[in-house]
C-alpha positions, -999 to +999 in steps of 0.1 A: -402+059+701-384+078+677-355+062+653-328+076+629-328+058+598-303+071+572-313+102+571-350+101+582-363+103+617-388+070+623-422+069+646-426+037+659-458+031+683-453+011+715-480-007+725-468-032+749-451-031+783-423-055+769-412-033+742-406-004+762-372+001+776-347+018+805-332+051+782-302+040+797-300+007+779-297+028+747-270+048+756-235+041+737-207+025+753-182+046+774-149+054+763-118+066+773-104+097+754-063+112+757-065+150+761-051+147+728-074+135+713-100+159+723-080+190+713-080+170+680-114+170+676-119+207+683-093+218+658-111+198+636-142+212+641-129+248+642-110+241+612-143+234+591-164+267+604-180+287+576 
């Protein structure tokens, strides 16, 4: 499995059935966003292009 870790990526080895796990346990929460919102975001993002 790998891990982020500030800013290294971590190997750990699984070795027993209990420790692996459904991907979908691992995802994030969902959440609601307002169209707003999102449009925020992309200015944002346009707004820091090189």
């Amino acid at each position: 499995m790998l891990r982020v870790r500030e800013d290294v990526i971590v190997l750990h080895a699984m070795r027993w059935p209990d420790e692996i796990r459904e991907p979908s346990e691992l995802l994030p929460p969902p959440v609601e966003l307002t169209e707003d919102e999102i449009e925020g975001a992309l200015a944002l993002m346009e707004s820091n292009e090189p």
